[in-house]
VEXMARSE-696424 format. One record per residue (C-alpha): residue number from 1; residue in one letter; x, y, z. Coordinates in nm, 2 decimals, padded with zeros to 4 digits. Last residue first. Example, Ala and Ser with C-alpha at 12.3 -4.5 7.8 and 13.67 -1.06 7.14 Angstrom:
<recs>
    n  res    east   north      up
    2    s   01.37  -00.11   00.71
    1    a   01.23  -00.45   00.78
</recs>
This chain:
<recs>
    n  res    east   north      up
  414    x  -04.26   01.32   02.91
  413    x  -04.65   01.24   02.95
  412    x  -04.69   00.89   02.98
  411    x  -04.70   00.59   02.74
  410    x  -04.76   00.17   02.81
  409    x  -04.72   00.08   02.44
  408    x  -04.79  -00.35   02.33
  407    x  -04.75  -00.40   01.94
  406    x  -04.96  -00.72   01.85
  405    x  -04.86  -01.03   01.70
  404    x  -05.13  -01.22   01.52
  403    x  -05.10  -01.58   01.50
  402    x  -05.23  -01.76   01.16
  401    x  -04.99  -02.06   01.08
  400    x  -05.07  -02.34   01.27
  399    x  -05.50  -02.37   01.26
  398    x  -05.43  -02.15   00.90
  397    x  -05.21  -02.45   00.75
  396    x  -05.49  -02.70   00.89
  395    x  -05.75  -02.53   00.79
  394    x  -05.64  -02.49   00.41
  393    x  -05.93  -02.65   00.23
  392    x  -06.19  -02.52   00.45
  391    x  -06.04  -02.18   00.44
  390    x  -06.08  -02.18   00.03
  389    x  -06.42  -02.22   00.09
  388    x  -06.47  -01.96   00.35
  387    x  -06.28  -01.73   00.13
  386    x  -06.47  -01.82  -00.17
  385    x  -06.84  -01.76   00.02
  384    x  -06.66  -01.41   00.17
  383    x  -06.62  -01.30  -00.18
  382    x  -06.98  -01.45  -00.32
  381    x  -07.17  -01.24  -00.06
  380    x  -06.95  -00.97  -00.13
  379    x  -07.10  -01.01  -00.46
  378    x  -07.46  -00.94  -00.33
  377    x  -07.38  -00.69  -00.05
  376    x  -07.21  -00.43  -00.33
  375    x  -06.87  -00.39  -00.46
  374    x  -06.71  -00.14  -00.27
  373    x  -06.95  -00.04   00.00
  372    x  -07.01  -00.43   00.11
  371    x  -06.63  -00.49   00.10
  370    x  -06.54  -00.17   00.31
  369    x  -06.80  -00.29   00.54
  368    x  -06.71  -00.66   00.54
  367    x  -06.37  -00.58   00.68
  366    x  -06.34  -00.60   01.03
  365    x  -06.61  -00.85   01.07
  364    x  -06.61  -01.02   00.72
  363    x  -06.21  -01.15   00.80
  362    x  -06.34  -01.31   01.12
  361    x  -06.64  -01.45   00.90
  360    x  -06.47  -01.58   00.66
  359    x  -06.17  -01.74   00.87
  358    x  -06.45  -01.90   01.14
  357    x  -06.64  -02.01   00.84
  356    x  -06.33  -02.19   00.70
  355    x  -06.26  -02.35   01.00
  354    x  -06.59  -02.48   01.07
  353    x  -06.57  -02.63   00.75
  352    x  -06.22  -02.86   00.84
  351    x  -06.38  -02.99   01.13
  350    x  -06.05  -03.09   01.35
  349    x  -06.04  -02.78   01.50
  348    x  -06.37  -02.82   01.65
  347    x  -06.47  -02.52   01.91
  346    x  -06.31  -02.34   01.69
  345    x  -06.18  -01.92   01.73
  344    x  -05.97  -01.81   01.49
  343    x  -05.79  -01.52   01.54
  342    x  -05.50  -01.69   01.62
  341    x  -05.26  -01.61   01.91
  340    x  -05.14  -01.27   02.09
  339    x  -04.78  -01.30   02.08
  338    x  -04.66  -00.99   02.23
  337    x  -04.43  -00.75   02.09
  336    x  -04.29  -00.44   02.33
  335    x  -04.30  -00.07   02.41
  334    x  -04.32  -00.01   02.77
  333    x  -04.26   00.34   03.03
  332    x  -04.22   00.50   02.72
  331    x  -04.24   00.90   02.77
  330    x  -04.48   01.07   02.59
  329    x  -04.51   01.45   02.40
  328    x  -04.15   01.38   02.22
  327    x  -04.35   01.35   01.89
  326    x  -04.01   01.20   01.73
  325    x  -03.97   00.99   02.02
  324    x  -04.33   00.86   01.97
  323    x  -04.30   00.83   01.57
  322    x  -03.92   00.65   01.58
  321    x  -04.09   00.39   01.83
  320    x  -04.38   00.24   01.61
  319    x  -04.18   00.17   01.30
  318    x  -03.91   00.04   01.58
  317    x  -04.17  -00.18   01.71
  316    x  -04.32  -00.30   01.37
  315    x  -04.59  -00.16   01.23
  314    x  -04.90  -00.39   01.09
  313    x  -05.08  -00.14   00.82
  312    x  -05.46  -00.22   00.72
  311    x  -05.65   00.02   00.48
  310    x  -05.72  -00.27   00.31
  309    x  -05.72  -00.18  -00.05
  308    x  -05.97  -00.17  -00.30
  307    x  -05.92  -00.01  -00.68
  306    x  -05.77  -00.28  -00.78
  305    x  -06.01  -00.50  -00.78
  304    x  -06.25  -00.30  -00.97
  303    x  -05.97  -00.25  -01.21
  302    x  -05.97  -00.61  -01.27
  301    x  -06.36  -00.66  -01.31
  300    x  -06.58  -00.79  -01.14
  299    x  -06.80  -01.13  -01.20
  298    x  -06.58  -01.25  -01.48
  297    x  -06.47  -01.56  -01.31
  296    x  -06.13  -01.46  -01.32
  295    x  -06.19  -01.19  -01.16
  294    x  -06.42  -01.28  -00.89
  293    x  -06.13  -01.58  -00.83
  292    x  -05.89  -01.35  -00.79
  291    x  -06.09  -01.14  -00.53
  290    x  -06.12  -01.46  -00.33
  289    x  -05.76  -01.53  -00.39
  288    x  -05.68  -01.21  -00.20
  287    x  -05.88  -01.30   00.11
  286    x  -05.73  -01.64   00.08
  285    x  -05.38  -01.46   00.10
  284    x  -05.33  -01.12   00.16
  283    x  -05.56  -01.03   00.36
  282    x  -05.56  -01.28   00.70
  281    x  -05.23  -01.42   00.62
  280    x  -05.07  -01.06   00.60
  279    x  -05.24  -00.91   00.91
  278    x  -05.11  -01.26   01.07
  277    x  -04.74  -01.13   00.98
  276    x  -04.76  -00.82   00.76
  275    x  -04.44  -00.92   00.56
  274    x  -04.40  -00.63   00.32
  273    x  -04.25  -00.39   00.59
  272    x  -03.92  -00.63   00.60
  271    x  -03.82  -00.61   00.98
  270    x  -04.01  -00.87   01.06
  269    x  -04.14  -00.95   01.40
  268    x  -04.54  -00.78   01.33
  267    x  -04.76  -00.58   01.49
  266    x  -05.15  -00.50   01.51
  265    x  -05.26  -00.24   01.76
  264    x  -05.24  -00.23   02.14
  263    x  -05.21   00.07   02.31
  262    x  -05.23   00.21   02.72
  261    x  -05.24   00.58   02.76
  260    x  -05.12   00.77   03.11
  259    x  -05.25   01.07   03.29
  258    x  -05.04   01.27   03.50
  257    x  -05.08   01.59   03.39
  256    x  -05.46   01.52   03.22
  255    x  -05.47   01.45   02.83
  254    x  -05.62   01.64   02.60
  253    x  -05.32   01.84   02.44
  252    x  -05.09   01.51   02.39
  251    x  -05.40   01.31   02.27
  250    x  -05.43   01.54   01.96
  249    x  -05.05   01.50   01.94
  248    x  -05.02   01.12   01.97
  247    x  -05.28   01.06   01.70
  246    x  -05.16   01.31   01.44
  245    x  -04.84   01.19   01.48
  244    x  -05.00   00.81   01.46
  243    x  -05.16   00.90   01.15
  242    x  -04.88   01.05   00.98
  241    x  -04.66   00.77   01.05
  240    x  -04.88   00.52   00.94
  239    x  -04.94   00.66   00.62
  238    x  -04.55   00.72   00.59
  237    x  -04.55   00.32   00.65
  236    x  -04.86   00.28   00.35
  235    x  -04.65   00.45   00.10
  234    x  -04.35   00.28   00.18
  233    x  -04.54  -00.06   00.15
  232    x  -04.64   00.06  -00.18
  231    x  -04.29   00.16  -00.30
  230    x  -04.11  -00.16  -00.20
  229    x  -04.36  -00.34  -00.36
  228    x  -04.62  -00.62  -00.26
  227    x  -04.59  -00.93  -00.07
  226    x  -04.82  -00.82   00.20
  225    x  -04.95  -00.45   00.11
  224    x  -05.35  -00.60   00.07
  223    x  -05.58  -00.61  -00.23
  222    x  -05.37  -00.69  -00.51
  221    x  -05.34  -00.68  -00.88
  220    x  -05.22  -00.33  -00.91
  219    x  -05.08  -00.19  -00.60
  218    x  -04.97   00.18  -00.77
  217    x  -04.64   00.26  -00.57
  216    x  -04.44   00.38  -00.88
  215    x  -04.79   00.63  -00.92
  214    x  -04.96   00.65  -01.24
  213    x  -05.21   00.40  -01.14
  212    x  -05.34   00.57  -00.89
  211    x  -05.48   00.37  -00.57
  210    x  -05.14   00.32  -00.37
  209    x  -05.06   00.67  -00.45
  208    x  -05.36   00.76  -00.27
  207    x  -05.22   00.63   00.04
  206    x  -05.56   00.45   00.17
  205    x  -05.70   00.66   00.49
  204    x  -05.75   00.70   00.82
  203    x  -05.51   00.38   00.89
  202    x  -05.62   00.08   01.09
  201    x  -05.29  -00.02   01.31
  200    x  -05.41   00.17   01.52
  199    x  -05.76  -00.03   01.62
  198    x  -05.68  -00.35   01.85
  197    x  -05.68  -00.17   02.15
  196    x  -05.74   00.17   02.25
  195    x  -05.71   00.31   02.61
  194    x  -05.69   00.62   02.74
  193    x  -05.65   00.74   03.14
  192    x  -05.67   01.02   03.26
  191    x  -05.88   01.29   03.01
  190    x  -06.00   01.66   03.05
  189    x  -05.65   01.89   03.01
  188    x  -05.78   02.04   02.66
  187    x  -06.16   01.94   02.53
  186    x  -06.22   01.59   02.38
  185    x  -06.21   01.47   02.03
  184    x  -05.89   01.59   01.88
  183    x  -05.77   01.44   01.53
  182    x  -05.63   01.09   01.41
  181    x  -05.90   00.93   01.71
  180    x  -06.16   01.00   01.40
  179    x  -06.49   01.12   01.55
  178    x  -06.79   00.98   01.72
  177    x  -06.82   00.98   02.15
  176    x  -07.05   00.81   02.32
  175    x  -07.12   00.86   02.65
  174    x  -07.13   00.61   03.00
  173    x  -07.18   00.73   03.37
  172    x  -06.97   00.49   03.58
  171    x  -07.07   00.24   03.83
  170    x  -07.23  -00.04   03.62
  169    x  -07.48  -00.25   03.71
  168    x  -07.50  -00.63   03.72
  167    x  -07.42  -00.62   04.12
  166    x  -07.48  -00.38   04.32
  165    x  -07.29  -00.31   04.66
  164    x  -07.03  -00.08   04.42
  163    x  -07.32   00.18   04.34
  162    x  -07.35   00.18   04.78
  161    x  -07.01   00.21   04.83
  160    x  -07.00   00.51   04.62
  159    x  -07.24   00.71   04.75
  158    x  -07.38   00.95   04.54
  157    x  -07.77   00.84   04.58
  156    x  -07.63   00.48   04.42
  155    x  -07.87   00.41   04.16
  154    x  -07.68   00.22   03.97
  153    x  -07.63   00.30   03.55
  152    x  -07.79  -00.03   03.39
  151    x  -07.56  -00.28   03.19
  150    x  -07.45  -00.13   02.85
  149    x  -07.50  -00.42   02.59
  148    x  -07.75  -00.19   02.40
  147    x  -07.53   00.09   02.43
  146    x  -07.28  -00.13   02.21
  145    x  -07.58  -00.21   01.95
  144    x  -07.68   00.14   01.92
  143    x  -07.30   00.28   01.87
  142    x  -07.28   00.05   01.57
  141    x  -06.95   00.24   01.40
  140    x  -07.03   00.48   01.17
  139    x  -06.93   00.79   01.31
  138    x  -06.55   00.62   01.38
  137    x  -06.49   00.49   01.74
  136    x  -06.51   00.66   02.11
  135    x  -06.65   00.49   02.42
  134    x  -06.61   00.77   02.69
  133    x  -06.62   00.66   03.08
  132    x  -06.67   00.87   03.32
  131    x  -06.56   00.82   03.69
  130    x  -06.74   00.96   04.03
  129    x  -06.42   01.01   04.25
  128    x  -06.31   00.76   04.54
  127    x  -06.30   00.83   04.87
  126    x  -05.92   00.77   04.99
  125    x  -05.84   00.58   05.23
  124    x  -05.51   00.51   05.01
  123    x  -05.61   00.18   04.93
  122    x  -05.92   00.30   04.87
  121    x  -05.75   00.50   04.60
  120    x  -05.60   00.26   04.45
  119    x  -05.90   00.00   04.47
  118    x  -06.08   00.26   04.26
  117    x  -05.85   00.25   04.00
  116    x  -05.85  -00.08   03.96
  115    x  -06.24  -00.15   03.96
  114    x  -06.23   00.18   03.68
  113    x  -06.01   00.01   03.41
  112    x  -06.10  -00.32   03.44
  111    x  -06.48  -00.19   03.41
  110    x  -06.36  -00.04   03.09
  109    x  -06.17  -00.32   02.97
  108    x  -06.53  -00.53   02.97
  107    x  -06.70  -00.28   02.85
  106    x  -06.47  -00.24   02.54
  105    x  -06.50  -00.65   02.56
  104    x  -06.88  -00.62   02.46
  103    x  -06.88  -00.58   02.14
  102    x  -06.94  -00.26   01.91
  101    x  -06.62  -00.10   01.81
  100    x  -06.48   00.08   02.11
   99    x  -06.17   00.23   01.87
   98    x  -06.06   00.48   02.15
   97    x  -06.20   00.36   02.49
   96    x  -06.17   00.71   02.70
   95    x  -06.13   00.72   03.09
   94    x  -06.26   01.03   03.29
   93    x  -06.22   01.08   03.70
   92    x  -06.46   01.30   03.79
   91    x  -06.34   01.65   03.98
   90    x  -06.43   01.62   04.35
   89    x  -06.52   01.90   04.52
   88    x  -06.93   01.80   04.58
   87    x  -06.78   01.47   04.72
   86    x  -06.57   01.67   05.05
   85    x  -06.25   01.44   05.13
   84    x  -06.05   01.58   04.84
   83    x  -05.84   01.33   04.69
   82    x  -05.80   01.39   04.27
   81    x  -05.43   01.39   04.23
   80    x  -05.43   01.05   04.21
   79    x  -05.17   01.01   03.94
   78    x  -05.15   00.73   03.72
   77    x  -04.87   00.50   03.67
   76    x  -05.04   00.23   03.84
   75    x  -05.27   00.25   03.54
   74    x  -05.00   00.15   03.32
   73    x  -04.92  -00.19   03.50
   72    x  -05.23  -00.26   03.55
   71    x  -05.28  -00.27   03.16
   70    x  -04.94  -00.49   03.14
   69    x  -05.10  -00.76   03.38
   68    x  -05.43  -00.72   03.19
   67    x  -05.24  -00.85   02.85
   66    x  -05.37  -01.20   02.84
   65    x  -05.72  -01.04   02.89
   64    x  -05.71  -00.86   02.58
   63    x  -05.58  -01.12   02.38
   62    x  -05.91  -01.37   02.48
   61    x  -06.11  -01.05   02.46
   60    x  -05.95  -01.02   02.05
   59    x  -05.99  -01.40   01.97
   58    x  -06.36  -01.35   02.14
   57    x  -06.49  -01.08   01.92
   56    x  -06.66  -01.22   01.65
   55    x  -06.97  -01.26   01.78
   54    x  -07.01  -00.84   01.82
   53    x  -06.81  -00.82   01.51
   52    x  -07.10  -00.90   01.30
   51    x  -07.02  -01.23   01.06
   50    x  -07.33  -01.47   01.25
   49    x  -07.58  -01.10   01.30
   48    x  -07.55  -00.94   01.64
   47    x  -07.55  -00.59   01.47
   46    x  -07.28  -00.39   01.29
   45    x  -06.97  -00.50   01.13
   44    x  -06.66  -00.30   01.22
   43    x  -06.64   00.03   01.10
   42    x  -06.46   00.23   00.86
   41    x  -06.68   00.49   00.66
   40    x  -06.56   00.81   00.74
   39    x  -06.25   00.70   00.73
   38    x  -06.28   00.56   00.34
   37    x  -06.36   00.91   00.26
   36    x  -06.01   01.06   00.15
   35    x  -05.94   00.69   00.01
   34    x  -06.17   00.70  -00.27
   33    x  -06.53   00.50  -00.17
   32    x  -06.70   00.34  -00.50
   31    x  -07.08   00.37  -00.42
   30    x  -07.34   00.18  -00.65
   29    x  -07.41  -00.12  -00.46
   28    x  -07.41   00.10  -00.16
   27    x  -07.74   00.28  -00.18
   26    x  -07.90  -00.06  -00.15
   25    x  -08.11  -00.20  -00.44
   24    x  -07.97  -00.54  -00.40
   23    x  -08.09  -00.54  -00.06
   22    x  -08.23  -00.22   00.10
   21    x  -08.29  -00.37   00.45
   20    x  -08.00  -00.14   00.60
   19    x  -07.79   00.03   00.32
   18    x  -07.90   00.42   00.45
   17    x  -07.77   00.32   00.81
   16    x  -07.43   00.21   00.68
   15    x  -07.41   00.51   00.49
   14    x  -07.46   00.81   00.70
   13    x  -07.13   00.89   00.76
   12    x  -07.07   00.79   00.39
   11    x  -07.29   01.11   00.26
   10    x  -07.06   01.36   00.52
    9    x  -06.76   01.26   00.33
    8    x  -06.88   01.26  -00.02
    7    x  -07.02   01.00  -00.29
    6    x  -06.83   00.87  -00.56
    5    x  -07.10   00.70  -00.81
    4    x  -06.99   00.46  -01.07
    3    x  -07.14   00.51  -01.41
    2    x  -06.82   00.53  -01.56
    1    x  -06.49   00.59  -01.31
</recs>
């Protein structure tokens, strides 16, 4: 490793906060992250800034919305066993955003969430519960910036009517919750409902074998699985098979009887594990040249590109059915694909530039972190400058090419 500094786990929580407003002195120009610790350093970009997630969000609320059908669909499924007529015995009714990130569509799905499940119960005649709602993502995900977008808690004097009657204000009391979604977060029997969307397909962790260079699935010369060997795509499947274990059984012991869990991560139509679909377009191709071109421009060096990976792994639906039934803790009630679109988002498709900044800074919102801790804010500067030129001259190819596919599971206990 050289002069390169490897810090550890509990430095790169704090990491993103100790890089603000260093610049080129930042404590992340000289970090390389190994794959134990790249989970405690995942995050979508921070702040409101032009490449921050926050305005980069609309592809994945545009998605999001095109499924609501399928969300009602799960929380229909839910028991309301909560229906005592006295207030002070009611037991709140909890829901969980796992992978909130730091936009405003989390808040969006919540209020989704909790408007339907209130009309159930009025339906019913029932008085409905006080609900919770938990926004859960990674320790150094921009928790600050999500609170920020939070609208006001009503001051409804414990009627429920009355916190309904406002408008602007929200009608659920709000926590944040940091921690890995791969292990347990919330105490035994507590949660109804869970929803994560657009976050399983990240893994905790890059397979180490992918990162040694004495392993058969070593992924020299690339930066992404698409396209590359038999043995590294394995690598990053098991990957995603231990994960999601570890994610279905932590949520299998937190989980009300009765609860159900709505999912949507990344997914793709191949069979062939090395054709990531849009996951593949997005990183393995003008993301990947960028690196290229940082070699070959002597500005990093080879190994330094090697040593990144996108910890990025698009399952497809039998990848993503053989760990469920092999958990045996969830029922399906639906496991299907569903074309979710492009990424992009242009208000002038035919303006060639604007399509190459909307690729750059799409690709810089999930993944400018990683970049920023691997090689430093000035040279992923130059990286995302090379991916937004090399957009430019290919929007028309990503305008028709770049559609994600997403894996849609409606689960509930077995």
């Amino acid at each position: 490793m050289g002069d390169d500094v490897v810090v550890s786990s509990m430095e790169l929580e704090k990491l993103l906060s100790m890089k603000g407003g260093k610049g080129e002195s930042s404590y992340a120009n000289d970090v390389v992250v190994s794959s134990m610790e790249l989970e405690k350093l995942l995050s979508m970009k921070g702040g409101k800034g032009e490449s921050s997630y926050a305005n980069n969000s609309q592809a994945q609320a545009k998605h999001a919305m095109s499924m609501l059908h399928l969300l009602k669909e799960t929380l229909d499924r839910v028991e309301l066993i909560n229906t005592p007529t006295e207030v002070d015995d009611m037991i709140p009714f909890v829901v969980v955003d796992l992978g909130c990130s730091c936009g405003s569509n989390t808040i969006y799905i919540i209020d989704v969430i909790i408007n339907h499940m209130i009309k159930r119960y009025e339906a019913l005649g029932y008085e409905p519960p006080e609900f919770s709602a938990f926004f859960s993502d990674l320790p150094s995900n921009d928790f600050n910036t999500l609170f920020q977008l939070l609208p006001p808690l009503a001051n409804y004097g414990g009627s429920m009517e009355e916190c309904l009657a406002k408008d602007s204000h929200r009608s659920y009391f709000a926590a944040g919750v940091p921690g890995s979604f791969y292990r347990r977060l919330f105490p035994a029997r507590s949660i109804d409902v869970f929803h994560s969307a657009f976050s399983l397909h990240w893994l905790s962790q890059v397979p180490e074998s992918v990162l040694d260079k004495r392993s058969n699935a070593y992924n020299k010369g690339r930066v992404f699985i698409h396209g590359a060997s038999e043995n590294t795509t394995n690598a990053y499947k098991k990957q995603f098979q231990t994960d999601l274990a570890g994610f279905l059984r932590s949520r299998s012991q937190e989980m009300k009887r009765g609860g159900s869990m709505f999912l949507v991560c990344l997914g793709r139509t191949s069979l062939d594990p090395t054709d990531q679909g849009g996951a593949g377009l997005l990183f393995g191709t003008h993301f990947q040249d960028a690196w290229d071109d940082l070699v070959q421009e002597g500005l990093i060096a080879s190994e330094k590109r090697d040593s990144f990976n996108i910890p990025v792994y698009a399952p497809s639906l039998q990848d993503f059915k053989e760990v469920v039934e092999a958990d045996g803790s969830f029922s399906i009630n639906k496991l299907e694909v569903f074309k979710g679109g492009s990424p992009l988002v242009v208000n002038q498709p035919d303006d060639a530039s604007e399509v190459g900044r909307a690729l750059a800074n799409s690709c810089r919102s999930v993944s400018g972190v990683l970049v920023d801790a691997h090689i430093g804010d000035k040279l992923s500067e130059e990286l995302f400058l090379r991916v937004m030129q090399r957009g430019t001259s290919h929007a028309k190819e990503l305008l028709e090419q770049l559609q994600f596919f997403h894996i849609v599971a409606s689960l509930s206990f077995a």
